[in-house]
N, C-alpha and C positions, 0 to 999 in steps of 0.2 A: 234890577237885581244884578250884582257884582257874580261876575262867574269866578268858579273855584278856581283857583291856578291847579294845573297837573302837577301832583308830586309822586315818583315812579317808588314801588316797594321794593327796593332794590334787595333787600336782605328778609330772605323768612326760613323756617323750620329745611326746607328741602335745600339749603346752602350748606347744611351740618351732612349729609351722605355727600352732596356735590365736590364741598371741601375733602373730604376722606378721601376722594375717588383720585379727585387730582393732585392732592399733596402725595399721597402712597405713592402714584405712579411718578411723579418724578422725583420723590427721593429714591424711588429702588436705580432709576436711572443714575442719579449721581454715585450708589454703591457700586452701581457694576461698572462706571470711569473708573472710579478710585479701585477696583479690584482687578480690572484687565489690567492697570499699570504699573501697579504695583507689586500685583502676583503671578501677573504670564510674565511683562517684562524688567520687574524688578528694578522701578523707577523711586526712585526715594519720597517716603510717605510727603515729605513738610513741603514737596514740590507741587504737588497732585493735589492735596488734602486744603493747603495754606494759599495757593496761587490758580489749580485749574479752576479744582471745584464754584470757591466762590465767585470768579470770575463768568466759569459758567451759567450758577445759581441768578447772578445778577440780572443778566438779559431774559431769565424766565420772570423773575420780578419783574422787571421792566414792563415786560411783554403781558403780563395778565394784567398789570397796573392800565395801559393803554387798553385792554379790550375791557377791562373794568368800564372805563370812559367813553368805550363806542355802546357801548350796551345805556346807558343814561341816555346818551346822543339819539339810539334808534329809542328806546325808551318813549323821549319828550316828543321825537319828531315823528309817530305812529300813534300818542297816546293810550299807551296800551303798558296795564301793569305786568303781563307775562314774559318781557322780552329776558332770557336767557342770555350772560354772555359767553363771548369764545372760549373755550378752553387753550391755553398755550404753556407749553411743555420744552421738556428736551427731545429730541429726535431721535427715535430708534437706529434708525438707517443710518445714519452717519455717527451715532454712538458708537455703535461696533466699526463702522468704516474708518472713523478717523482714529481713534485708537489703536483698531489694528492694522489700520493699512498706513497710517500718517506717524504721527506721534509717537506709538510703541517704534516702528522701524526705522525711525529719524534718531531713536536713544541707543540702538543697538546699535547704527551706525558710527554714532558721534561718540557714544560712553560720556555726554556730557547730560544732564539733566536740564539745565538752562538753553541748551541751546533746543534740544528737542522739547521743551515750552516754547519756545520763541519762535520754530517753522512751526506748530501747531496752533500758535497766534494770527500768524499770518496768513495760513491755507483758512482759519476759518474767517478773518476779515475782506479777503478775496471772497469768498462764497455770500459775504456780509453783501457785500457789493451787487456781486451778481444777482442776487436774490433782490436785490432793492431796483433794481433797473428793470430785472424783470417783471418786476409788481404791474409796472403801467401797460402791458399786454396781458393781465391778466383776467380781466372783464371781460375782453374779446375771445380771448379761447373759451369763457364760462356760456359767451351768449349763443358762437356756432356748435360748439359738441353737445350732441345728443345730455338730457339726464342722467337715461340708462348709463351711459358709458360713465359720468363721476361718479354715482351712486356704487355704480357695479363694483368699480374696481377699488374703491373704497370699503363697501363692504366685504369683497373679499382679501383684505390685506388684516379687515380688521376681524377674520375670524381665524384665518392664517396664523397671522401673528399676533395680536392681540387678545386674543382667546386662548389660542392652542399651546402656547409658549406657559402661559401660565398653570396650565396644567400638567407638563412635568415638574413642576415644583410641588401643588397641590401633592400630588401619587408618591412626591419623594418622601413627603412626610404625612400620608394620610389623614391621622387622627386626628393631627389640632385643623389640616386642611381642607378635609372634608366637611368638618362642622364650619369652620367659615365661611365654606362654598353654599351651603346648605342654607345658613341665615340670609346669605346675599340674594339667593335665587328665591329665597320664600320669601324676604322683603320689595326685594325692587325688581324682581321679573314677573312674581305674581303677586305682588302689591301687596299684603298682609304688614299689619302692624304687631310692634313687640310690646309689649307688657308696658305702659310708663311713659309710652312713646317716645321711647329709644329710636332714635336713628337707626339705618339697618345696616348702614358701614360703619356705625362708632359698635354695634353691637358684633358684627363680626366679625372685627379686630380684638374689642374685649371678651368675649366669647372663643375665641382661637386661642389667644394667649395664655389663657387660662390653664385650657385644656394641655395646650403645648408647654405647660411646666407641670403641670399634674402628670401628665401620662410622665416627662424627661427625671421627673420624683423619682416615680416608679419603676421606670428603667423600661420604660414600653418605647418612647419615641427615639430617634435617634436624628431631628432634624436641628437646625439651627440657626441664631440671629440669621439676618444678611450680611453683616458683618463686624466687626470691632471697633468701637471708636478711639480715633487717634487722630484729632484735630485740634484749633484752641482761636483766636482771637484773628482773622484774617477778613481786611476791608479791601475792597480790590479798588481801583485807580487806574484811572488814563498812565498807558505809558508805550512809547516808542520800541521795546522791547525785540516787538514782532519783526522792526525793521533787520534783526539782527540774522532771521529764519529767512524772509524774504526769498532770497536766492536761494537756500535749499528747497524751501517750500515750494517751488515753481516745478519743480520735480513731480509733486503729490497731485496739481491741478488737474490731470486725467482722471483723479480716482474721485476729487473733491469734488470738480464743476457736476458729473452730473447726479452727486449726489445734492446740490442744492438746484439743479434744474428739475429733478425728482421730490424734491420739496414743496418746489413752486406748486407745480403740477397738483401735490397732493394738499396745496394750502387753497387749490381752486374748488377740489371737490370736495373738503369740508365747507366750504363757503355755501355750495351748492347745496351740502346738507343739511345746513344750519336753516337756508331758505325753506328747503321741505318742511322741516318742525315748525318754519313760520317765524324766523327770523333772517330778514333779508338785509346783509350788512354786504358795503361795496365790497367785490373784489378787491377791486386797488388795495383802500384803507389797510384788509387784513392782511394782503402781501406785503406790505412798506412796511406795516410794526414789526412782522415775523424778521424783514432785510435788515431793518434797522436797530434791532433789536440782538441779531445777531453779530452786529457787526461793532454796535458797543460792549457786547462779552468778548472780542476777540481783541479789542484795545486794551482791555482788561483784564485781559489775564485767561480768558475762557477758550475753549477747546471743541464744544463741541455747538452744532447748531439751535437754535429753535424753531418749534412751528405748532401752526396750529393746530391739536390734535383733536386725531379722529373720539367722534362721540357726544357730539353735541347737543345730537339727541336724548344719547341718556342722559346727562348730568340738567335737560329741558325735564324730562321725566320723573327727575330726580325729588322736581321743585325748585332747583338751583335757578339763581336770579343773577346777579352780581356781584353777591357777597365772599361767593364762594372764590373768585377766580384773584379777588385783591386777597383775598386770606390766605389763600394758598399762593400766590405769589410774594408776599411778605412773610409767610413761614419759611418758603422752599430760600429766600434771599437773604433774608436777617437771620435762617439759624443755620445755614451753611458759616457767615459769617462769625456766628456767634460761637458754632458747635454745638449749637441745640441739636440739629437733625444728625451730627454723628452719636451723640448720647442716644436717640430716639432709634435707631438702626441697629445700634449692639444692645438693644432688649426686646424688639419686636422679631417675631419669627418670619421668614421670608413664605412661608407658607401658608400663611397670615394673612399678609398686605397682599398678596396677588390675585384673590379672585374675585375684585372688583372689576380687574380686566375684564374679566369672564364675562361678567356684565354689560359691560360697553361694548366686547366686540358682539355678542348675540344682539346686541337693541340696536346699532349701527347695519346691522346685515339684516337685520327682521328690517328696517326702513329700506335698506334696496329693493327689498323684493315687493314691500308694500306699496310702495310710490309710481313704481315706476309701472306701464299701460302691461298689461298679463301677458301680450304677443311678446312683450322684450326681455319674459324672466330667460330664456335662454340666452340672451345677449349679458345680462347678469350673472349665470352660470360660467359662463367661459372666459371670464375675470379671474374666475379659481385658479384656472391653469399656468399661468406663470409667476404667479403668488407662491402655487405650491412647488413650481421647478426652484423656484429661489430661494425658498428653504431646504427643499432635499439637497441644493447645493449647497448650503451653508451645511447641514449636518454633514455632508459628505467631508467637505474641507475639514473639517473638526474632526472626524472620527480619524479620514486619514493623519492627520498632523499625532495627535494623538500615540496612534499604533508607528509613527514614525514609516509611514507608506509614503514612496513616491507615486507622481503617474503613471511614470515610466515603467513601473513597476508592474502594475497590473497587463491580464490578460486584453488586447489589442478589444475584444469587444467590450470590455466592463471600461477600456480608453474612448472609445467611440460612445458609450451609456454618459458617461461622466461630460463628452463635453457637448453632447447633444440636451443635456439638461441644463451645462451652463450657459451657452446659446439662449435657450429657452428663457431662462429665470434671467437674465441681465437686461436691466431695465424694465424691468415686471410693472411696472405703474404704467409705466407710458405704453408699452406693450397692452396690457388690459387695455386700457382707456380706446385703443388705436380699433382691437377687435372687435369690442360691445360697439361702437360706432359703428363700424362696419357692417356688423349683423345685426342690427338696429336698421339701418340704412337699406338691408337688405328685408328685411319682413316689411317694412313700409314702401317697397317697391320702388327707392331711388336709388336705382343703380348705378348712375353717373354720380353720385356721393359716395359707394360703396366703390368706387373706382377710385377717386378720389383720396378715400380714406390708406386704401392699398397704396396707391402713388406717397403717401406721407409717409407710410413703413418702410417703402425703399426709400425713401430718403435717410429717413432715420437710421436704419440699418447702418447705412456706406460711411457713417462717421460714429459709427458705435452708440448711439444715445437708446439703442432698444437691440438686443443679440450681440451686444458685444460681445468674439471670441476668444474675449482674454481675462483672466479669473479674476481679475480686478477690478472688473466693467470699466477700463479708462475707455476714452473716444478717443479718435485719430482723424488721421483723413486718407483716404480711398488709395491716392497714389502713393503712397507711404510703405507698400508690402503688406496689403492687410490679407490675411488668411483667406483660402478659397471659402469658409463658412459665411464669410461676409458677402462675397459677390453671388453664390449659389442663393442665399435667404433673398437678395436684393432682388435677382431673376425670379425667383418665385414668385413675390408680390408684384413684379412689373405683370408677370404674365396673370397674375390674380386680375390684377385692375384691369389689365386688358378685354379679360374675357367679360368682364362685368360691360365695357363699355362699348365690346361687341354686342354681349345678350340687351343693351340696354335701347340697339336698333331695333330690336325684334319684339319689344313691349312694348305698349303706349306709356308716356311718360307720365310719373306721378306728379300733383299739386308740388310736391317738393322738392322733385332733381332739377 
């Protein structure tokens, strides 16, 4: 008797929420490029709209299109119908980084619009690079750091910012936002089905929308699209361009590198996470598409990075197979190109599309805490803390630019508050990651790891990759004048590791130091 060949169900009903969850979140990404550049630094639309977008749009295509094909690949070579593929997106972190620390301030310098396209081509094919080189030690960091610590600090990034973010938009506009939040969390956090069997993300989008022109009738609401479309017919293309930014762009490299070494890092522990749910795809693989991927948007026209994003788990939860990540990588590519997705942006309410975040980062942060052995949820716990420094920094920098506050300006203690949080919060990934290790390390009694781990933060430290004390987290090197905050944190964790690997004479040693 002839055996059946495996054929994997790449596409079913739970690729319809999967697909919503991650076209929403990166088109709202592409509205907020197009709106830092065009309405903080007042970059010409046909620049941004016609040239970044789609250029950036492209390497997200690209990018789901390849994990589309590693999910068949784990698929056939597991035989197993459940396998879920990666999710791959735009980047938060260097969405806001390269725009306003790269890009927006390469156009105020220059007052040319091509040319601050062209160094923000090249700071992101540099990071392309970086990111692609770094991929091959990427398995190796996945196989010696603790679970706890990629779970940890992933879940707390994704409740942080992935959760919490989206909720002053929900509050800004209550009424159409609270009924969307409401369908999202009675469909996919406690599983109930809608009337028809309506998907629970088509339902509340259409269910918000509704509401959010009904009440704006009435004259109840006062919220709005995400933004206006003003786009048209733009294919992006290899071009030499970047070579033009080059030299200025060598300038941005301290604010860029370790924003795509922060990438890496975080493309490790979704990898990690993806294994927990029960899909074990290589490190390597997933860092090389994220590098590569990145690095044909920046030949082409694109600005800002991709990676793997956090939530693998939910959009597994979801029901999402593989259908979901080519659809929404050929929506998010072909209708940037097209001006499908600015039409679809100046009608949906941004209060709307946001609280499928909500979603992913609760189900991303409930798997931290679930997975990992019950002695290490305090080592998950203290992920929080420079998660959350690094956004009371960012609200800080905002609120002060805002009120037009210098530093200078304030009271000597609220100077000392401000830059003991930005300390804190720069380089928050690697920082978690470095912690929960360490106190991980320490409830399982290897103290000579726990020493270990301390020894890697003063390293990190003396060249900025975690406390950098400069508001732009660039790195440096040690003998360069760097700030006494640099060498005082550095002594702190020499003497941290020390004392571990003095107490570590006075225990008997565990199976694992």
């Amino acid at each position: 008797m002839t055996e059946t060949p495996f054929k994997y169900r790449w596409a079913t009903i739970g690729d319809i929420n999967a697909f919503f969850g991650l076209m929403l979140d990166n088109m709202t990404g592409l509205v907020i490029l197009a709106s830092i550049l065009t309405g903080i630094f007042g970059m010409p639309a046909d620049i941004v709209l016609l040239k970044m977008v789609p250029g950036t749009a492209l390497g997200v295509m690209l990018g789901d299109i390849a994990y589309t094909w590693m999910a068949f690949r784990l698929a056939k070579k597991e035989n197993r119908q459940d396998v879920t593929a990666m999710p791959l997106g735009i980047d938060a972190i260097a969405l806001f980084g390269l725009t306003l620390g790269v890009v927006g301030p390469a156009y105020l310098i220059t007052k040319d619009a091509e040319k601050a396209w062209a160094v923000g081509m090249a700071v992101l094919v540099v990071m392309g690079a970086v990111k692609t080189i770094t991929a091959f030690f990427g398995e190796a960091v996945r196989r010696n750091v603790p679970r706890t610590a990629m779970l940890g600090s992933i879940g707390a990034l994704a409740v942080v910012f992935i959760a919490y973010l989206p909720f002053i938009k929900i509050i800004s506009d209550p009424v159409a936002g609270l009924v969307a939040l409401g369908v999202i969390l009675m469909t996919l956090t406690a599983r109930m089905r809608l009337p028809l069997g309506i998907p629970g993300a088509l339902g509340s989008v259409a269910l918000g929308t509704a509401v959010f022109y009904l009440s704006q009738a009435l004259g109840f609401s006062h919220g709005h699209p995400v933004a206006q479309a003003t786009s048209g017919l733009a294919f992006p293309v290899p071009t030499l361009c970047f070579m033009d930014g080059l030299a200025m762009g060598m300038q941005y490299l301290p604010i860029a590198i370790p924003i795509a070494i922060t990438n890496v890092i975080g493309g490790i522990d979704n990898t990690e996470s993806a294994a927990v749910a029960g899909d074990e795809y290589n490190t390597r693989d997933i860092l090389l598409v994220e590098g590569i991927a990145t690095l044909i948007a920046g030949i082409c026209g694109g600005v800002i990075q991709n990676t793997p994003y956090i939530g693998h788990p939910a959009y597994k939860r979801m029901g999402g197979r593989a259908a979901y990540t080519l659809a929404s990588g050929l929506f998010i590519g072909l209708g940037a190109m097209t001006g499908l997705v600015g039409l679809l942006i100046s009608a949906l309410p941004e209060s709307v599309m946001v609280p499928i975040l909500v979603f992913i980062g609760l189900e991303v942060c409930s798997q931290a805490y679930a997975e990992v052995d019950r002695k290490h949820m305090a080592a998950v716990s203290i992920c929080f803390v420079p998660v959350i420094a690094n956004l009371v920094f960012i609200q800080y920098n905002t609120l002060m630019a805002a009120a037009g506050i210098q530093l200078a300006a304030l009271r000597p203690d609220f100077q000392e508050t401000y830059n003991a949080v930005m300390v804190l919060g720069n380089g928050f990934v690697c920082t978690a990651m470095i912690w929960a290790a360490m106190l991980a390390f320490l409830m399982d009694g290897a103290l000579k790891k726990a020493a270990a781990a301390a020894l890697v933060a003063a390293a990190l430290t003396m060249v900025g990759l975690i406390h950098s004390p400069f508001a732009d987290g660039r790195l440096f090197l040690p003998w360069d004048g760097a700030p006494h905050a640099v060498y005082a944190v550095t002594a702190g964790y020499l003497l941290m590791g020390t004392t571990y690997l003095i107490m570590s004479s006075f225990n008997k040693p565990t199976k694992g130091d």
